[in-house]
C-alpha positions as CSV (number, residue, x, y, z in Angstrom):
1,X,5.5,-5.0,13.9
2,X,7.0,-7.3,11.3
3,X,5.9,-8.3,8.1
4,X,7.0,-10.9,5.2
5,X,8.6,-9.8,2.3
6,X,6.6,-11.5,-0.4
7,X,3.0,-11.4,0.8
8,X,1.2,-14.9,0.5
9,X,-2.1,-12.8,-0.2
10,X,-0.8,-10.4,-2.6
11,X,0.9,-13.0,-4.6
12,X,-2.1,-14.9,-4.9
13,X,-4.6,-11.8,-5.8
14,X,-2.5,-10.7,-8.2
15,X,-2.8,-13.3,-10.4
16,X,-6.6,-13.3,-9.5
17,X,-6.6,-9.9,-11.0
18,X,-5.2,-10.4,-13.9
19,X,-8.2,-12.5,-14.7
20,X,-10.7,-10.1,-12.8
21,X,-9.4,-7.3,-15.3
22,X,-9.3,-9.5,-18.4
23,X,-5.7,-8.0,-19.2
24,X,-2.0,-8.8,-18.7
25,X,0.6,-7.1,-16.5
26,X,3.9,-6.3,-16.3
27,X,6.8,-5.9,-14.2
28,X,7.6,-3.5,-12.0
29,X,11.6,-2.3,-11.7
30,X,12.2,-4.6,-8.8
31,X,10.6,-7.6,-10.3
32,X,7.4,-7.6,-8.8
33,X,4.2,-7.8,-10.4
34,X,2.2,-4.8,-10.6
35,X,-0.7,-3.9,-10.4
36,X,-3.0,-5.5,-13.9
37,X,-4.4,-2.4,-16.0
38,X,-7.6,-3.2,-17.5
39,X,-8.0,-4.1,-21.4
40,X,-9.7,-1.8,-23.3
41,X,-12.7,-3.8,-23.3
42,X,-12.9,-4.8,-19.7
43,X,-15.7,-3.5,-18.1
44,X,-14.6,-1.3,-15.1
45,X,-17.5,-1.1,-11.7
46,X,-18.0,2.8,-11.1
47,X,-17.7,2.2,-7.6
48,X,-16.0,-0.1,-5.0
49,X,-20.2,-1.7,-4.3
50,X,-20.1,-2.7,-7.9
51,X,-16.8,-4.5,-7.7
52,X,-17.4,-6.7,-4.7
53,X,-18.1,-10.0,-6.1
54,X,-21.2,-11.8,-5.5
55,X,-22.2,-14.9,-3.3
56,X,-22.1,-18.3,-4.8
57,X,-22.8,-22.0,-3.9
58,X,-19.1,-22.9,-3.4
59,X,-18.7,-20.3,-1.1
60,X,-21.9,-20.5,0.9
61,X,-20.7,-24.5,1.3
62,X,-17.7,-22.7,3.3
63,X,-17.4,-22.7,7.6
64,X,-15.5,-20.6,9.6
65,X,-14.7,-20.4,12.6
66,X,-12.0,-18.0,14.9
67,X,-12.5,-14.5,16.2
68,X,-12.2,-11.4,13.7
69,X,-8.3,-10.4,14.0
70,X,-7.3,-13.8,15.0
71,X,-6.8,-17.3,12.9
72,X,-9.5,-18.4,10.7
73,X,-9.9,-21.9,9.9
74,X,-12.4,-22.4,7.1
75,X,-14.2,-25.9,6.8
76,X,-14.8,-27.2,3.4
77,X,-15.2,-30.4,1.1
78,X,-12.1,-30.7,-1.1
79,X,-12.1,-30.4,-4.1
80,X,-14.3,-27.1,-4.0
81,X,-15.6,-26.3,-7.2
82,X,-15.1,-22.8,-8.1
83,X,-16.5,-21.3,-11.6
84,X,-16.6,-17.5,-10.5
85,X,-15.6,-15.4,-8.0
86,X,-17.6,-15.2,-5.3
87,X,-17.4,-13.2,-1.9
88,X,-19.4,-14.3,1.8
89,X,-19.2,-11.7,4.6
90,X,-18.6,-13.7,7.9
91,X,-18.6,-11.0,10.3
92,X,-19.7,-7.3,9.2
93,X,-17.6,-4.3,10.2
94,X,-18.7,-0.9,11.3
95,X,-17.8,3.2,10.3
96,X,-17.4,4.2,6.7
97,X,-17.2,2.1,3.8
98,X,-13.6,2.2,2.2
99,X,-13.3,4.0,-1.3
100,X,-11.7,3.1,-3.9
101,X,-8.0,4.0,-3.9
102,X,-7.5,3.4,-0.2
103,X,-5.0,1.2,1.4
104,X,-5.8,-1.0,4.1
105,X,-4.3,-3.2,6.6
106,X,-5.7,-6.7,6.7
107,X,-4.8,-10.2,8.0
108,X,-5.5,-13.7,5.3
109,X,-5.5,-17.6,5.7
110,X,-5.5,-18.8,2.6
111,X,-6.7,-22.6,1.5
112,X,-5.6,-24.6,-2.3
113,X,-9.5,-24.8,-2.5
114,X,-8.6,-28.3,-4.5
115,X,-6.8,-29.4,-2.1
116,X,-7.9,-28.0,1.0
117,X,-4.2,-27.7,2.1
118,X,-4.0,-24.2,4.1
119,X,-1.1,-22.5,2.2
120,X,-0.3,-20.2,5.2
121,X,-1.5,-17.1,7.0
122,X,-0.3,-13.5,7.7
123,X,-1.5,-10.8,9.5
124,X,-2.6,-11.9,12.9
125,X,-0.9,-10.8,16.1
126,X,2.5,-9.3,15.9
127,X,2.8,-10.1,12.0
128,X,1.8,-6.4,9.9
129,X,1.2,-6.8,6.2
130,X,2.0,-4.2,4.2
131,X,-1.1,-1.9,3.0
132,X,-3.0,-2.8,-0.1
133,X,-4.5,-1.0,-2.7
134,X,-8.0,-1.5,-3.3
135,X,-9.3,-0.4,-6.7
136,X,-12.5,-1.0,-8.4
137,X,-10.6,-2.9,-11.2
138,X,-8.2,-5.8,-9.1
139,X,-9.0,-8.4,-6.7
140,X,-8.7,-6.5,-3.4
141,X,-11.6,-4.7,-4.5
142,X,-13.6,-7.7,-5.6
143,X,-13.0,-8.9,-2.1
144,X,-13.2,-5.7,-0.1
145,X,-15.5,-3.5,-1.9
146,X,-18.3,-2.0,-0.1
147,X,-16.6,-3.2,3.5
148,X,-16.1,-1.5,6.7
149,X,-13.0,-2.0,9.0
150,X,-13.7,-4.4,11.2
151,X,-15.3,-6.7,8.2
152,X,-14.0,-10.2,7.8
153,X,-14.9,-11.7,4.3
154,X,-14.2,-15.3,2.5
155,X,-12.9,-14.8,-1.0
156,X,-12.9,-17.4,-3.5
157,X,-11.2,-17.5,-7.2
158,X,-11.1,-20.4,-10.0
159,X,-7.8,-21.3,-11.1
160,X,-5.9,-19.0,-13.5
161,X,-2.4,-19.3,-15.4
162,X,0.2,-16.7,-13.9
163,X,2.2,-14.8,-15.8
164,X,5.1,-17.5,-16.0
165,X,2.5,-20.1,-17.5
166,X,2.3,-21.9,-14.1
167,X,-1.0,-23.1,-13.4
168,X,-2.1,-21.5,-10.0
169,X,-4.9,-23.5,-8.2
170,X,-8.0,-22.3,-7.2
171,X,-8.0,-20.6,-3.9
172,X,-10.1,-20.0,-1.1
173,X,-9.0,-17.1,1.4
174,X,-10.4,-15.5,4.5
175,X,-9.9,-11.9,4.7
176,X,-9.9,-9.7,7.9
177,X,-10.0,-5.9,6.8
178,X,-8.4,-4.8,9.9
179,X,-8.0,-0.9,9.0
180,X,-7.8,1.6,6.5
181,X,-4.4,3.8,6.3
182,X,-5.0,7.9,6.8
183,X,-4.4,9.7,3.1
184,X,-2.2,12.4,5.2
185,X,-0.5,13.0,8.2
186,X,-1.8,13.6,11.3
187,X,-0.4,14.7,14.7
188,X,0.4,17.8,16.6
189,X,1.9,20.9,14.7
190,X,5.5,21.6,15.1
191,X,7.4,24.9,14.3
192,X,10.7,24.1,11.5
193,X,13.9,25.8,13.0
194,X,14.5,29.3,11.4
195,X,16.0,29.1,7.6
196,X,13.7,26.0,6.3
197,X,11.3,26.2,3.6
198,X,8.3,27.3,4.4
199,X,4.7,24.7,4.1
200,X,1.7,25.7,3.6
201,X,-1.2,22.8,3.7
202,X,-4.4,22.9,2.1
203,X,-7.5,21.1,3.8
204,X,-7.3,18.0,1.3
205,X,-3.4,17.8,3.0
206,X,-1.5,18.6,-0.2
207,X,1.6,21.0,0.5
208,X,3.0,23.7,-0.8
209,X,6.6,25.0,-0.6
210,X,8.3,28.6,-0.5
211,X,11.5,28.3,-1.0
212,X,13.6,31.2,1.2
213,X,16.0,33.4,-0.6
214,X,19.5,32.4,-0.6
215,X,18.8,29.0,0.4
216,X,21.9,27.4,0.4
217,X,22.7,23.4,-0.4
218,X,23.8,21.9,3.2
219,X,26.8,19.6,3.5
220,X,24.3,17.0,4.5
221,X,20.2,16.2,4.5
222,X,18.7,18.5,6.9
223,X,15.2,17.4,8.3
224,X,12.7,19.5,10.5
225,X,9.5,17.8,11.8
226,X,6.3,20.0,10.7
227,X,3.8,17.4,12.4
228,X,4.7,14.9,14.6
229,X,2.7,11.6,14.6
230,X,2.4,9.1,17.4
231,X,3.0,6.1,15.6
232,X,5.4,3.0,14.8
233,X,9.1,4.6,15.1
234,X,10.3,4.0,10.9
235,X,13.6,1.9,10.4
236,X,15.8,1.9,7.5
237,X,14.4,-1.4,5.8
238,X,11.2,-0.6,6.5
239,X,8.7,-1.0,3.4
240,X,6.8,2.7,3.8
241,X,3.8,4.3,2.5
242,X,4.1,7.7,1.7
243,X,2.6,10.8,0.0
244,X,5.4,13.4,-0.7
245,X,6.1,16.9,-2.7
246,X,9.5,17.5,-4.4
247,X,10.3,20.5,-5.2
248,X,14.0,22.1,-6.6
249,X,15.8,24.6,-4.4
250,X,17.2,26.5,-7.2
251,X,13.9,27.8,-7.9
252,X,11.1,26.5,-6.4
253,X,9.5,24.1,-8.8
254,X,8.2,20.7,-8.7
255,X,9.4,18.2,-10.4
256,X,7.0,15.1,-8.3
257,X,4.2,14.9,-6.2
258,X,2.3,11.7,-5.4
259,X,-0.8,14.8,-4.2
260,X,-0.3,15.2,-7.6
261,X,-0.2,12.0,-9.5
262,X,-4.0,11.5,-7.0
263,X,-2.3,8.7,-4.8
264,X,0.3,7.8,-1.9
265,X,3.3,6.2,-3.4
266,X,3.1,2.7,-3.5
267,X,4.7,0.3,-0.5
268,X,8.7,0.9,-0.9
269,X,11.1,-0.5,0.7
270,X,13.1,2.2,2.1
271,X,16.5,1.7,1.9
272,X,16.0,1.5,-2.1
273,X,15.4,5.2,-2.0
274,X,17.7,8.4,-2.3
275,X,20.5,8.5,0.5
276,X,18.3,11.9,2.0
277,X,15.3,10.4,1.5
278,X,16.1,8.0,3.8
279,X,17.6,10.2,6.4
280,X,14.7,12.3,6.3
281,X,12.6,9.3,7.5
282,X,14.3,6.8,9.8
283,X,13.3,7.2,13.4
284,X,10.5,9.7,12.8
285,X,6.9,8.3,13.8
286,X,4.1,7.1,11.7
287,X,1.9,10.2,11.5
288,X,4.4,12.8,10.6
289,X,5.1,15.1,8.3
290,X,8.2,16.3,7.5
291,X,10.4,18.4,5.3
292,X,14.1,17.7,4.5
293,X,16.6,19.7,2.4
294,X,18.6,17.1,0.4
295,X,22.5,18.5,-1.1
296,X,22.8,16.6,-4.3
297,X,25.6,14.5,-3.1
298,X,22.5,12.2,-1.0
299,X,20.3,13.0,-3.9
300,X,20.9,11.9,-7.3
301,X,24.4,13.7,-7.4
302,X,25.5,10.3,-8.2
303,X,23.3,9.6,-11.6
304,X,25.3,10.8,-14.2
305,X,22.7,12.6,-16.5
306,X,20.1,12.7,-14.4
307,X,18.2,16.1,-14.8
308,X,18.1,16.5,-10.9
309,X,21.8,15.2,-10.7
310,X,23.0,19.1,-9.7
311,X,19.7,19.8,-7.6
312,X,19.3,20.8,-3.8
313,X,15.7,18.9,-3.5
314,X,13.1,19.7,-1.1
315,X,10.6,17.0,0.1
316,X,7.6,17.5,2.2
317,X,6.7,13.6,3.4
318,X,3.9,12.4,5.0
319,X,4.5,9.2,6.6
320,X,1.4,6.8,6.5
321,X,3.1,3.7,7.4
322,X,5.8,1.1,7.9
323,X,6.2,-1.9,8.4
324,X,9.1,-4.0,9.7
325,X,10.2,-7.1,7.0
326,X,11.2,-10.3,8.4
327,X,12.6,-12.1,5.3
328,X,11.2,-14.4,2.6
């Protein structure tokens, strides 16, 4: 599976959200906008049902045709006016309705709803966007809340002013929520080699590590799979989803867990990631968990002052996905 770089969709809801949430964003280390935290008087939905936005005229005046999981063309009277967001379901979906905090797989067209130019398209056939988050507070959730994979839903926004002070038309996008991505791994069991840290899982899936005595820093990352998954095979550019415990060798403590922090780490590109890291992920399947044993010198040996600089780490990684970029 392949995927674009700069996602058409998530480029365009994110400046949606930052209207949604009444509040201005930031950036993220690598330049990219992140996700828009609420003012302190925006008015946050309880639940992901709350946040899905309602029907509207403009949107009702909307056709579309094409097959759920393949291209949608969307019929409409240029220019649409658009006052509010506003949300249709085309085709409903079936099993559980997502929850807030989940990631999810989905395919877009998108339309300049003044215009009525189609911008471009993602998603469909071999093409695999990377996950979203869908919270009760950003566009993803004003589009997807209260769906079921399988749902296809057009999503419309007025125009808004990005955070450059362009002016960013008002949009019109058909959304197919293709799947949700598992919070932990899943596969069959598999026994570490004798001398690794032993994992302990707890129902919800968060680990725990024992460190053996006289564990000793190897001369390079050392990776044992604990559950093998049946999933995509993970290359080094791929852009991952992960949830992961670090803990120190020396003694057993954590120092970062996204079970902790409550959420999977957010869509990385791997090869921006530690040296062992990376070696503890590349050609294992989606699905597994694994642990690797990282010697500082593919840690952060090489970040002078860093308080892990000296460190044997231990990470326990659950890999929930990964995707293949394509380019620009």
């Amino acid at each position: 599976m392949t995927v674009r770089l700069r996602s058409l969709t998530i480029a365009s809801l994110a400046v949606a959200s930052l209207a949604l949430a009444g509040c201005g964003g930031g950036e993220s280390p690598d330049g990219d906008t992140e996700t828009p935290v609420p003012s302190a008087d925006a008015t946050i939905p309880e639940d992901l049902c709350d946040a899905a936005s309602p029907t509207g005229d403009a949107i009702e005046s909307v056709e579309v045709t094409g097959e759920f999981g393949e291209s949608a063309e969307a019929t409409f009277d240029a220019p649409l006016e658009i006052e509010d967001f506003e949300r249709s379901v085309v085709v409903e979906g079936e099993g559980d309705e997502i929850e807030a905090g989940a990631y999810v797989r989905y395919a877009a067209t998108i339309y300049d709803a003044e215009s009525g130019e189609e911008l471009g398209s993602e998603g469909y056939g071999d093409e695999q966007t990377v996950p979203i988050n869908v919270e009760t507070n950003n566009a993803f959730g004003a589009a997807f809340g209260c769906a079921t994979p399988g749902t296809r839903v057009v999503f419309a926004f007025p125009g808004q002013q990005g955070q450059d002070g362009t002016a960013v038309p008002s949009q019109l996008l058909v959304l197919d929520l293709i799947d949700t991505v598992p919070m932990a791994a899943s596969g069959e069991p598999r026994d570490a080699p004798a001398g690794f840290p032993e994992v302990d899982v707890a129902e919800d899936g968060t680990p725990s590590v024992t460190v053996p005595d006289g564990l000793e820093a190897p001369d390079e990352t050392e990776v044992a799979t604990l559950i093998e998954g049946d999933g995509t095979t993970v290359e080094e550019d791929d852009i991952v989803v992960v949830q992961y415990q670090g803990v120190r060798a020396s003694d057993g403590t954590e120092f970062d867990s996204s079970w902790t922090r409550g959420a999977p780490m957010q869509p990385t590109q791997l090869s921006g990631l530690v040296t062992g890291f990376q070696k503890a992920l590349v050609g294992q399947s989606v699905g597994s968990q694994v642990i690797a044993v990282i010697p500082p010198e593919e840690g952060y040996g090489a970040s002078e002052g860093h308080e892990l600089q000296d460190e044997t780490l231990i990470f326990v990684v659950d890999i929930l996905s990964a995707t293949h970029p394509t380019g620009e």
